[in-house]
MARTITOR-435962 format. One line per 8 residues: number of its first residue (from 1); their letters; for each residue x, z, y of N, C-alpha, C. Coordinates in nm, 2 decimals, decimal comma. Each point is the difference from the previous one (the first is absolute). Example, Ala and Ser with C-alpha at 12.3 -4.5 7.8 and 13.67 -1.06 7.14 Angstrom:
# MARTITOR-435962
1 = AS = 1,32 0,78 -0,57 -0,09 0,00 0,12 0,09 0,00 0,12  -0,04 -0,07 0,11 0,09 0,00 0,11 -0,08 0,08 0,11
END
This chain:
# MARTITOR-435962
1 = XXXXXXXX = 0,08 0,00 -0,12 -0,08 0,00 0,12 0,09 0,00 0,12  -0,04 -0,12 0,10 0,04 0,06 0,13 -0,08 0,02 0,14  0,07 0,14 0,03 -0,10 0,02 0,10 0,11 -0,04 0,14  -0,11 -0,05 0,12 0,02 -0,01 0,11 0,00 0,07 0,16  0,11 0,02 0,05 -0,06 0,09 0,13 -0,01 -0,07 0,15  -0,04 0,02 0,07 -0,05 -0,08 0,12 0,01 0,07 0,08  0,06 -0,01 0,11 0,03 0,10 0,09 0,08 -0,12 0,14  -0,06 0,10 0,10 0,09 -0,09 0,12 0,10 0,04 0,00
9 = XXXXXXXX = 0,03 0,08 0,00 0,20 0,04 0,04 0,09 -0,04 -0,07  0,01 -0,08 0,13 0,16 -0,10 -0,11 0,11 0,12 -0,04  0,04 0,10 0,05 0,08 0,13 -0,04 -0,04 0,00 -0,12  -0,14 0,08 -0,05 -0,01 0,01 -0,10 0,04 -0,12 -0,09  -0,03 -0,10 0,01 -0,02 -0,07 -0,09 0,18 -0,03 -0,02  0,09 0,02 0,09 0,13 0,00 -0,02 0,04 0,09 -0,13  -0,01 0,14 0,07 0,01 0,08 -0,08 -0,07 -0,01 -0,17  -0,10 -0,04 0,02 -0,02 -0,01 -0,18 0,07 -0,13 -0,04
17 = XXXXXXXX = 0,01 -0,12 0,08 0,09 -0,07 -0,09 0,16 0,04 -0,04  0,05 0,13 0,06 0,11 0,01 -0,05 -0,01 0,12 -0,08  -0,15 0,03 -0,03 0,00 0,12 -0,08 0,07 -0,01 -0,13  0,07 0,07 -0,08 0,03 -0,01 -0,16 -0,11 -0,01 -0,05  0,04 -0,13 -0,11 -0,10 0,01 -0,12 -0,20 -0,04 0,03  0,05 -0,08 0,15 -0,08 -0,10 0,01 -0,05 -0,09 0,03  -0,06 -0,10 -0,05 0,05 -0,14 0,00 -0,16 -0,07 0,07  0,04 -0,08 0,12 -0,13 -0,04 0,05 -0,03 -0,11 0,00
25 = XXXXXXXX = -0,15 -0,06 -0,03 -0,03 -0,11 -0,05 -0,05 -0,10 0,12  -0,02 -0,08 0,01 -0,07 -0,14 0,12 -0,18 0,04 -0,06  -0,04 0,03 -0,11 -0,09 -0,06 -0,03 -0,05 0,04 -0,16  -0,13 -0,04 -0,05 -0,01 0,02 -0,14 -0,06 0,17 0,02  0,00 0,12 0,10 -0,03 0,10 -0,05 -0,17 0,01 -0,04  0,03 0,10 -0,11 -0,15 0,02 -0,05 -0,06 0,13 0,10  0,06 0,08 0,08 -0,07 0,13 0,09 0,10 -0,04 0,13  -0,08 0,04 0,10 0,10 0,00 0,17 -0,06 0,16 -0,01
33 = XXXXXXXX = 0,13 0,09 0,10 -0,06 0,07 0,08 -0,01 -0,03 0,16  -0,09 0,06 0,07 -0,03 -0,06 0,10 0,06 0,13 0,11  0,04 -0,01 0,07 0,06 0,14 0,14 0,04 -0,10 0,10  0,04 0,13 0,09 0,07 -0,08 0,14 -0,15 -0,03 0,12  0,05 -0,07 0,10 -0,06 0,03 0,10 -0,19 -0,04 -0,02  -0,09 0,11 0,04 -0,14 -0,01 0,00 -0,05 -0,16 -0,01  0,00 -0,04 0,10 -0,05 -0,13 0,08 0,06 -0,16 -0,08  0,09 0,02 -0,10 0,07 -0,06 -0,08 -0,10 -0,01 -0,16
41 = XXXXXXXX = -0,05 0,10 -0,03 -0,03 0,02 -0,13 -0,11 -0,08 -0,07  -0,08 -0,03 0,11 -0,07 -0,07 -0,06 0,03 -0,18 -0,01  0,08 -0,02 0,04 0,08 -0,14 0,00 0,07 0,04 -0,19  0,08 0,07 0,02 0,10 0,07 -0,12 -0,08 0,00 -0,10  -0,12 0,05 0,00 -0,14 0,02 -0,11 -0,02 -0,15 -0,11  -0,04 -0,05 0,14 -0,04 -0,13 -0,04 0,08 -0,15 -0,04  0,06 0,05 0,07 0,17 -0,09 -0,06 0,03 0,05 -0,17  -0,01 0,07 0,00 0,02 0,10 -0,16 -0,15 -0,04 -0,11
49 = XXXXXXXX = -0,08 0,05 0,06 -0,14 -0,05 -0,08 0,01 -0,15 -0,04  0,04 -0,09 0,12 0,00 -0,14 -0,09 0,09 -0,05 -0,03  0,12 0,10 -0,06 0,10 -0,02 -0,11 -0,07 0,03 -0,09  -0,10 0,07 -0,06 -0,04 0,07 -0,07 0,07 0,15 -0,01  0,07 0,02 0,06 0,07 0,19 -0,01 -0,13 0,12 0,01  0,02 0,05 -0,08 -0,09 0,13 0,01 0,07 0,07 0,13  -0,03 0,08 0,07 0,00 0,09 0,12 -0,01 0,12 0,00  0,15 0,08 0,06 -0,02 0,14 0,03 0,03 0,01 0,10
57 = XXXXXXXX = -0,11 0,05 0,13 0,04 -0,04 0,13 0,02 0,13 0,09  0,07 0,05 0,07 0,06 0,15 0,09 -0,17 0,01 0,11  -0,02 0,15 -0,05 -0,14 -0,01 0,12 0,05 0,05 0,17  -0,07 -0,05 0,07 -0,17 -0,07 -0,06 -0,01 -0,13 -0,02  -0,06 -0,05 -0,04 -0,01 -0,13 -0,05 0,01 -0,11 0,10  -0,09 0,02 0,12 -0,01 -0,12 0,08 0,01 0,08 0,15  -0,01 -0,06 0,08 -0,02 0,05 0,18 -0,13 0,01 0,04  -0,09 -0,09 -0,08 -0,15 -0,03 0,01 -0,08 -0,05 -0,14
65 = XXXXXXXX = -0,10 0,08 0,01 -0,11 -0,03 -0,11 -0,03 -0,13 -0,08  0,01 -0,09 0,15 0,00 -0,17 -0,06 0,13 -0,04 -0,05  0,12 0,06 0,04 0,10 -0,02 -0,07 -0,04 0,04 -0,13  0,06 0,12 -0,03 -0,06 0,07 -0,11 -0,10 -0,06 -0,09  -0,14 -0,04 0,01 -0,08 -0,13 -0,06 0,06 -0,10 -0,09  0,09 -0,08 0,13 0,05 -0,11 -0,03 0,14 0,03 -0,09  0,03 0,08 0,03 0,12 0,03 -0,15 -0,08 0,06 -0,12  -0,07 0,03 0,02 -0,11 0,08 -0,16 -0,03 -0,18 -0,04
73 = XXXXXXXX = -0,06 -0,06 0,10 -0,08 -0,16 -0,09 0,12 -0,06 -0,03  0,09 0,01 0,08 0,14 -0,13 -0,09 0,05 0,08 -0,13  -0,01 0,15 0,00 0,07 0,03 -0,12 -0,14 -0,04 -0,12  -0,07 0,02 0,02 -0,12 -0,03 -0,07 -0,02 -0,13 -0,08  -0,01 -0,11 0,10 0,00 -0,12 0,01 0,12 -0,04 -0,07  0,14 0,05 -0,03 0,09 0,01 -0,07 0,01 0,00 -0,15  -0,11 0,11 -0,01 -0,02 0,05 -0,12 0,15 0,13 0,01  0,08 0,05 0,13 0,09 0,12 -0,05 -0,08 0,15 0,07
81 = XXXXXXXX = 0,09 0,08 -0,06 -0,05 0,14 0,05 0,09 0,02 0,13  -0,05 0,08 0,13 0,02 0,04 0,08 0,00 0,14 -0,02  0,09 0,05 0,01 0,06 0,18 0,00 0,03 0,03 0,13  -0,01 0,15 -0,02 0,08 0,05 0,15 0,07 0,10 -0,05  0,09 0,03 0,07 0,08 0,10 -0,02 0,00 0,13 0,05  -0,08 0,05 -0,09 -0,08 0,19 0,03 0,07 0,03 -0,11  0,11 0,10 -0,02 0,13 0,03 -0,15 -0,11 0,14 0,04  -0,09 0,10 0,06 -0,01 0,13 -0,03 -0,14 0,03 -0,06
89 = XXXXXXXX = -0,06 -0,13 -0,05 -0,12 0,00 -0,08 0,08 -0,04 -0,16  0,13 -0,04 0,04 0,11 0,01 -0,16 0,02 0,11 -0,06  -0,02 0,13 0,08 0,10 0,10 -0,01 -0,06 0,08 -0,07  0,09 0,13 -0,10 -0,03 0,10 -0,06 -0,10 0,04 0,08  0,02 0,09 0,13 -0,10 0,09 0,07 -0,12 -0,08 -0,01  -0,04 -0,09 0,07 -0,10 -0,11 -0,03 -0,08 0,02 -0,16  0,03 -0,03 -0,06 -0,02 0,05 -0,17 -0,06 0,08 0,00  0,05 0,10 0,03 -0,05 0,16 -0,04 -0,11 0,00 0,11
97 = XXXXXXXX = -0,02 -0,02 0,08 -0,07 0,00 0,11 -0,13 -0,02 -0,05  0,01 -0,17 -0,05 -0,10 -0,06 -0,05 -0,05 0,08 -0,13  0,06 0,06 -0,08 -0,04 0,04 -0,09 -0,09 0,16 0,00  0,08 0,05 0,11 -0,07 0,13 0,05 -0,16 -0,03 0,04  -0,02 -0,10 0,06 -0,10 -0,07 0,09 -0,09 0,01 -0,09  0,03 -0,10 -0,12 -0,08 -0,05 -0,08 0,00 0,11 -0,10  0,04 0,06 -0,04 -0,04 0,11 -0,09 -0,12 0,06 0,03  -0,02 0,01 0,13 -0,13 0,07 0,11 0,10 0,13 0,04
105 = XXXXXXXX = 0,06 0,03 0,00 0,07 0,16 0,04 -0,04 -0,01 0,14  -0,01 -0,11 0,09 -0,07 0,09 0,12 -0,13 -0,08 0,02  -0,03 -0,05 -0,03 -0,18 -0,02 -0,01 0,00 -0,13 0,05  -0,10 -0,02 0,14 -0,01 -0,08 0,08 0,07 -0,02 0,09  0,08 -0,11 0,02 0,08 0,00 0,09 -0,04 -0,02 0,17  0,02 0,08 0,08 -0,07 0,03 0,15 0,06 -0,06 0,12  0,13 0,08 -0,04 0,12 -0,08 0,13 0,12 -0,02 -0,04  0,06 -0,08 0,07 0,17 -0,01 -0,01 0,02 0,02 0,12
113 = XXXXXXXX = 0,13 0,06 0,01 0,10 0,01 0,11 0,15 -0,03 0,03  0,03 -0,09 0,03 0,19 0,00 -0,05 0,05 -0,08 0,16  0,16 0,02 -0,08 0,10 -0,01 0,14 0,07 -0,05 -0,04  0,06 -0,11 0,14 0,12 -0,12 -0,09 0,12 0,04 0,14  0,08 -0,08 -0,07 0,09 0,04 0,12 0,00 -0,17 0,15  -0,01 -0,09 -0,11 -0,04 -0,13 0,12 -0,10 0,02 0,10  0,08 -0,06 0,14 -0,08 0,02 0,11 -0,17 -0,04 -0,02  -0,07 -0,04 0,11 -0,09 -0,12 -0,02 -0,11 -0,01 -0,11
121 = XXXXXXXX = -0,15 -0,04 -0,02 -0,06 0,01 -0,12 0,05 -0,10 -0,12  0,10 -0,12 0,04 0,03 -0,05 -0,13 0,12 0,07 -0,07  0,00 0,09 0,05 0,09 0,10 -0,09 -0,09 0,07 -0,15  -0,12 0,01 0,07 -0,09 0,08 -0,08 -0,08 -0,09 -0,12  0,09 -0,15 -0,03 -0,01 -0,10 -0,12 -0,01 0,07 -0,11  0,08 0,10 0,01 0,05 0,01 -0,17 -0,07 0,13 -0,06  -0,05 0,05 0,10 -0,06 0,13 -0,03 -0,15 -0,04 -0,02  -0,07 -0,12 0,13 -0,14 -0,09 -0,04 -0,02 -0,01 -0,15
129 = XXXXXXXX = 0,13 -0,05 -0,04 0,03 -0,11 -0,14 -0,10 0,14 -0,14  0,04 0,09 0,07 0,05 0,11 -0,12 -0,15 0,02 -0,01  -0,08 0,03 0,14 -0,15 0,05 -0,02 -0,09 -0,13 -0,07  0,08 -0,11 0,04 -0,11 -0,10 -0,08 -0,01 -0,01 -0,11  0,14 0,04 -0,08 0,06 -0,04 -0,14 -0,13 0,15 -0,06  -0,06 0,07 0,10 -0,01 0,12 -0,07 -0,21 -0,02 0,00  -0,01 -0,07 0,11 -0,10 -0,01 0,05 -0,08 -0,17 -0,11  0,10 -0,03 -0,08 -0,05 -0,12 -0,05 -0,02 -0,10 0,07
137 = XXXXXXXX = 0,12 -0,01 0,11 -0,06 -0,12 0,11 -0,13 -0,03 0,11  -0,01 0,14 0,02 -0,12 0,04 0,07 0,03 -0,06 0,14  -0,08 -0,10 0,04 0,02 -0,03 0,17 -0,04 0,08 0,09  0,11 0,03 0,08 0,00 0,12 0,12 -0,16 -0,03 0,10  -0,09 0,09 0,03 -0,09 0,00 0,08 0,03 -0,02 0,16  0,09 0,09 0,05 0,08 0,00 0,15 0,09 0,06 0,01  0,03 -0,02 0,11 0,17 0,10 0,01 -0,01 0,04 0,15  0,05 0,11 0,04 0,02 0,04 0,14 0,12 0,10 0,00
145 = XXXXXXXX = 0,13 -0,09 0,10 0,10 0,02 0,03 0,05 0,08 0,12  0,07 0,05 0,03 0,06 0,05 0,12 0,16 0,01 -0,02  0,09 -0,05 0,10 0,13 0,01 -0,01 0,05 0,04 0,17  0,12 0,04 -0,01 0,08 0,05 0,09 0,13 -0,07 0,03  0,11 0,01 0,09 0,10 -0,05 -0,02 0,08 0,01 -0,09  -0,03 0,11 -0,09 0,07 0,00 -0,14 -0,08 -0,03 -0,11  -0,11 0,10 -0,08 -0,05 0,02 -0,12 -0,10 -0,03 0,04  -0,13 -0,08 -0,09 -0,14 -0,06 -0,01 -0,08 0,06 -0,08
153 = XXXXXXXX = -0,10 0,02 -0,02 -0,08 0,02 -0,08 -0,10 -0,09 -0,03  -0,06 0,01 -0,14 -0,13 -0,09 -0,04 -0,06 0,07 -0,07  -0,11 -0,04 -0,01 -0,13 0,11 -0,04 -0,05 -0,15 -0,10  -0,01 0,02 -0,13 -0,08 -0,11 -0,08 -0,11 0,03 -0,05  -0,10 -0,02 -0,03 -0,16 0,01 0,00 -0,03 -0,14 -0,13  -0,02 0,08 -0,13 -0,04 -0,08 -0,08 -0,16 -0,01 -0,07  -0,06 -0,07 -0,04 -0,16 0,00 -0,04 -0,03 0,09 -0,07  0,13 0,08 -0,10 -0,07 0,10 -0,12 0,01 0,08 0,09
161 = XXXXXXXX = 0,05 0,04 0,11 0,02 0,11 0,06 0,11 0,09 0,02  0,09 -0,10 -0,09 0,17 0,06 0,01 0,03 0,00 0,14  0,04 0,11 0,08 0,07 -0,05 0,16 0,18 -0,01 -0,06  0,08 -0,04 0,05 0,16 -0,03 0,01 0,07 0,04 0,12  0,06 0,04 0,05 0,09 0,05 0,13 0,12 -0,02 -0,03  0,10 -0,11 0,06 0,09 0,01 -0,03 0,10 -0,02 0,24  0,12 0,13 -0,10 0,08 0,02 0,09 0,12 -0,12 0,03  0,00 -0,08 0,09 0,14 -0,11 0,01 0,07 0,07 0,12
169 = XXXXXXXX = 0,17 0,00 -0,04 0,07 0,07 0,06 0,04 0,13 -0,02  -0,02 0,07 -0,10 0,03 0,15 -0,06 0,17 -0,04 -0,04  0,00 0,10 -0,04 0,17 0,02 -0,07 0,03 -0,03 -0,20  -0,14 0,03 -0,04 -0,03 -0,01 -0,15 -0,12 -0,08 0,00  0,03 -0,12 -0,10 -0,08 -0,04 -0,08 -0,07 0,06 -0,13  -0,13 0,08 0,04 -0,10 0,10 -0,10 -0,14 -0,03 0,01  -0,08 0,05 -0,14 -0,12 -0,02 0,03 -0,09 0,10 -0,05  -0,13 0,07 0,06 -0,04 0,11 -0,07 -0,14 -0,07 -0,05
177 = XXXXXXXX = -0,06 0,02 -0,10 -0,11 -0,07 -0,07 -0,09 0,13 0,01  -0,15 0,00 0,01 -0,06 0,16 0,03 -0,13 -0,05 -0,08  -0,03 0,01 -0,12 -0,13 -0,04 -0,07 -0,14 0,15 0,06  -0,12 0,03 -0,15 -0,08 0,06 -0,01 0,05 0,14 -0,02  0,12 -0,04 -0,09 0,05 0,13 -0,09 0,15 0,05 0,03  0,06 -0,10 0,04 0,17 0,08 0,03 0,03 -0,14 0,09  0,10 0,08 0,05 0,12 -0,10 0,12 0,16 -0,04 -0,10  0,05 -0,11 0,03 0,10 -0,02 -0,03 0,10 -0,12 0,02
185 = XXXXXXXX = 0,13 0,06 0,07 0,04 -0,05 0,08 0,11 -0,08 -0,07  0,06 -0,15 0,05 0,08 -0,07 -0,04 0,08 -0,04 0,05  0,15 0,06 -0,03 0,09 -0,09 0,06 0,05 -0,11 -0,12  0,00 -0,15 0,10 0,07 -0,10 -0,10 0,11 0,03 -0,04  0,11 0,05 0,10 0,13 0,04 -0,07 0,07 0,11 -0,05  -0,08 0,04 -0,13 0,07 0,13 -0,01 0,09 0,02 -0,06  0,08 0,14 0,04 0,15 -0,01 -0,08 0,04 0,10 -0,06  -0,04 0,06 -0,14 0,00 0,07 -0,05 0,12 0,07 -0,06
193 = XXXXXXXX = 0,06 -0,06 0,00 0,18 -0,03 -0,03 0,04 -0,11 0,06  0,16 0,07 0,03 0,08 -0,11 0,06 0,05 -0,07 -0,11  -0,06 -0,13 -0,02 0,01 -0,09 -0,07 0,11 -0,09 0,01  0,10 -0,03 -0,03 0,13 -0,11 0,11 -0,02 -0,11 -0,11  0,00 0,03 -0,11 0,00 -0,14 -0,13 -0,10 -0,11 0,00  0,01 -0,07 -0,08 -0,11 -0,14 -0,01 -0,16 0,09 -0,04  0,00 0,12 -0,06 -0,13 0,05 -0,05 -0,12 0,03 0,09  0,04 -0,01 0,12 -0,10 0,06 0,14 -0,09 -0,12 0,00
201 = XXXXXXXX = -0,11 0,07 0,02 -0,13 -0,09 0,00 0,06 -0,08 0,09  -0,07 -0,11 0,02 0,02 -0,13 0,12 -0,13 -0,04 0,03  -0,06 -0,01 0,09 -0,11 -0,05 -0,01 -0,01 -0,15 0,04  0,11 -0,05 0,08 0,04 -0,12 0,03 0,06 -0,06 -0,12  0,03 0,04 -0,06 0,07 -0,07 -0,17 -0,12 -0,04 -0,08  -0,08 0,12 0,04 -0,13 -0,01 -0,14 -0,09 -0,10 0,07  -0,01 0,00 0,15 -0,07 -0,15 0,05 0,02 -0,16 0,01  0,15 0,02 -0,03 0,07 -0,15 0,00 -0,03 0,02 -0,21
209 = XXXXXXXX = 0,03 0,08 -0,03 -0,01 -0,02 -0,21 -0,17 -0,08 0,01  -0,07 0,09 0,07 -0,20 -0,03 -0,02 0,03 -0,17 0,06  0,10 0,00 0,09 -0,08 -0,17 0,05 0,08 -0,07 -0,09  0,16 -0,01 -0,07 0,04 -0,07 -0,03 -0,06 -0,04 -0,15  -0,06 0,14 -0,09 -0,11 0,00 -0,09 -0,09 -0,10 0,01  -0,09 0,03 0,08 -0,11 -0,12 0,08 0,01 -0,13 0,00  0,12 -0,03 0,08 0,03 -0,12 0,01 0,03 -0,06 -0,15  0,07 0,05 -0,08 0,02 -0,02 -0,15 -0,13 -0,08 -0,10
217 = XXXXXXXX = -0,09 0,10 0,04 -0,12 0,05 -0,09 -0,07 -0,14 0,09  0,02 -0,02 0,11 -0,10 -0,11 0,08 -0,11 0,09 0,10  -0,02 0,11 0,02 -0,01 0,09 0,06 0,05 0,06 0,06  -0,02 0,07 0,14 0,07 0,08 0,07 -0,13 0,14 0,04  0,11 0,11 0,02 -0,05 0,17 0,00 -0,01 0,02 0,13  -0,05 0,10 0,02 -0,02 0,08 0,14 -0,08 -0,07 0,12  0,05 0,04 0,11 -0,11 -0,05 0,12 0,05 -0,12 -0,02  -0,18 -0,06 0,03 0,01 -0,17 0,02 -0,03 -0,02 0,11
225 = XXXXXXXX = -0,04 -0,11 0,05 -0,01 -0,04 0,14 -0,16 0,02 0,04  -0,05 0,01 -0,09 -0,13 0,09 0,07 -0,04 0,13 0,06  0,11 0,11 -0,12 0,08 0,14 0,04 0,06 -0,02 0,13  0,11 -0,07 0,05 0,05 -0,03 0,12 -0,13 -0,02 0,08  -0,05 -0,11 -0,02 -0,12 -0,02 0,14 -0,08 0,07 0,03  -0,02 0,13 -0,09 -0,11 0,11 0,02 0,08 0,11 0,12  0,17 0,00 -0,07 0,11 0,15 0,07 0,01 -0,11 0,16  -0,02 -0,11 0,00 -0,01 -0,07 0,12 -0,05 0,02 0,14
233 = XXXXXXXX = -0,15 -0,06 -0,12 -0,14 0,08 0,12 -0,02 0,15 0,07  0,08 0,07 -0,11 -0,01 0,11 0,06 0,09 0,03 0,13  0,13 -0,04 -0,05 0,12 0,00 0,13 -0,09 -0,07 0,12  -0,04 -0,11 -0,05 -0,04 -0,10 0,13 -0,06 0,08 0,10  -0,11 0,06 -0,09 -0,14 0,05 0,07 0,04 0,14 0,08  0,14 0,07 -0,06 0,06 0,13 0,08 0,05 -0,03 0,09  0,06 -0,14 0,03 0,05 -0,04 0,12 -0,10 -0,04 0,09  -0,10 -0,04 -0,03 -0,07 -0,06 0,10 -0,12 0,16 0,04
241 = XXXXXXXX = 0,01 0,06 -0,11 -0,03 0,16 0,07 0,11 0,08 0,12  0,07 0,00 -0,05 0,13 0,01 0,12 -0,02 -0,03 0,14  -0,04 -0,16 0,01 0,00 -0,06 0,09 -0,17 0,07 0,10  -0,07 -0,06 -0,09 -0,16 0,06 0,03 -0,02 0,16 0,00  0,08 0,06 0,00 -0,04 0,14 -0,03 -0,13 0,05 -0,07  -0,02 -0,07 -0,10 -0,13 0,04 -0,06 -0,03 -0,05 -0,15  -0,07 0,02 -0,10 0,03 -0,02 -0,15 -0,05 -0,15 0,00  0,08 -0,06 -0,14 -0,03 -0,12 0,06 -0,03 -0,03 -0,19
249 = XXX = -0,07 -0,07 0,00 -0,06 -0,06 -0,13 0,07 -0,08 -0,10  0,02 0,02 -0,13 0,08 -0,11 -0,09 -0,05 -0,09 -0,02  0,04 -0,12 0,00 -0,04 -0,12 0,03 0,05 -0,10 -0,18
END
C-alpha cells in the first residue's frame, strides 16, 4: 500500500523527502493524507478523490459548508472514503468512556462540559466529534457562543435534550459527562505511568492502523465527511453567535 501526504509546505515536504527509509512516489497511491493550509483542502480533496485515493483529511474539513458538501460528493461520486483525523475517539480513555456509558452506570446522559486548550470555537472540533460519536450522530439544535480576547465559550443544545459546553482557550484539554445517575470525567490523555517504550497507548497510531485497515478492507473507519459537516455547522453557527450576540440555529 501506498499512502500519500498533501501538504503546502515546501519545508515539510523537503524534510520528508530526506527522511530515512522513505521513499516518495509521483503517483499510483491507494490513500492521501490531506493537512496544511485550510483554504487549500478542498482543491487537495478532490484532486485525491479522482485518483481514486481514499482520504484522511486534518480538521476541519473545509472553510465552508459548501465546500465541505462538495468534497463529501467527489469522494462519493468516487466511490473513496473520506476520513478526518480525530486520533481521541482512537484512544484507550475513549473506550472505557464508551463502555462506562453504555453499560448505563450513569443513566441518562444530561450534560457535557469540557475544555480544550485551542483558541477560538474550531478548536472545540475534536471535543464536538466526541459528543456525536456518543450521541449517534445527533444533529445539534443551536449553539450560543460568547468569546473574549482570549477564551470562548459555546453552549450546544441538542433535540434529546443533551446541553454541551465546551471551554476554547483553557490550559487542559478535559471533559466531564453528568448523566441521571453519576458524573464522569475524561481526560483523553492519561498517564498512568511514565511509559517511555513502544507500549504507550497511541491514539494517533491506532487512528492511522483503523484507516490503513479500511483502506485495505475497501472501507474506511471513523469520522466521515458527514461527521465533519455536522462538527462544522456547529463551529459555523458559534461564530456567527459571536458575531450576533445571540443563539443562533443549526442549520
Amino acid at each position: 500500500m501506498r499512502i500519500a501526504i498533501l501538504a503546502g509546505s515546501e519545508r515539510y515536504t523537503r524534510w520528508l523527502r530526506d527522511a530515512p527509509g522513505v521513499e516518495l512516489v509521483t503517483g499510483g497511491a491507494d490513500a492521501v493524507v490531506v493537512g496544511g493550509e485550510l483554504a487549500a483542502r478542498r482543491d487537495l480533496v478532490e484532486r485525491a478523490a479522482a485518483a481514486g485515493a481514499h482520504v484522511l483529511c486534518e480538521p476541519p474539513l473545509a472553510p465552508t459548508e459548501v465546500d465541505a458538501e462538495r468534497m463529501i460528493e467527489a469522494c462519493s461520486r468516487a466511490g473513496v472514503g473520506l476520513t478526518m483525523a480525530l486520533p481521541i475517539r482512537f484512544g484507550p480513555a475513549f473506550a472505557a468512556l464508551r463502555r462506562t456509558i453504555a453499560d448505563g452506570e450513569l443513566g441518562r446522559l444530561l450534560t457535557v462540559g469540557g475544555t480544550v486548550d485551542g483558541p477560538g470555537p474550531d478548536a472545540a472540533a475534536a471535543l464536538i466529534d466526541l459528543v456525536d460519536v456518543l450521541l449517534d450522530g445527533e444533529p445539534a439544535k443551536d449553539v450560543y457562543a460568547q468569546a473574549s480576547p482570549g477564551p470562548s465559550v459555546l453552549t450546544v443544545r441538542y433535540p434529546s435534550g443533551v446541553v454541551a459546553t465546551f471551554g476554547c482557550g483553557w490550559d487542559t484539554t478535559a471533559m466531564e459527562f453528568t448523566g441521571e445517575r453519576a458524573t464522569v470525567r475524561f481526560d483523553p490523555f492519561p498517564r498512568l505511568l511514565d511509559v517511555r517504550g513502544p507500549e504507550r497507548a497511541n491514539a494517533d497510531a491506532a487512528m492511522l492502523e483503523a484507516f490503513v485497515a479500511g483502506v485495505r478492507n475497501g472501507w474506511t473507519t471513523g469520522p466521515d465527511g458527514e461527521t465533519a459537516l455536522r462538527s462544522l455547522r456547529i463551529v459555523r453557527a458559534a461564530q456567527q453567535s459571536i458575531r450576533n450576540a445571540r443563539p443562533e440555529a443549526v442549520n
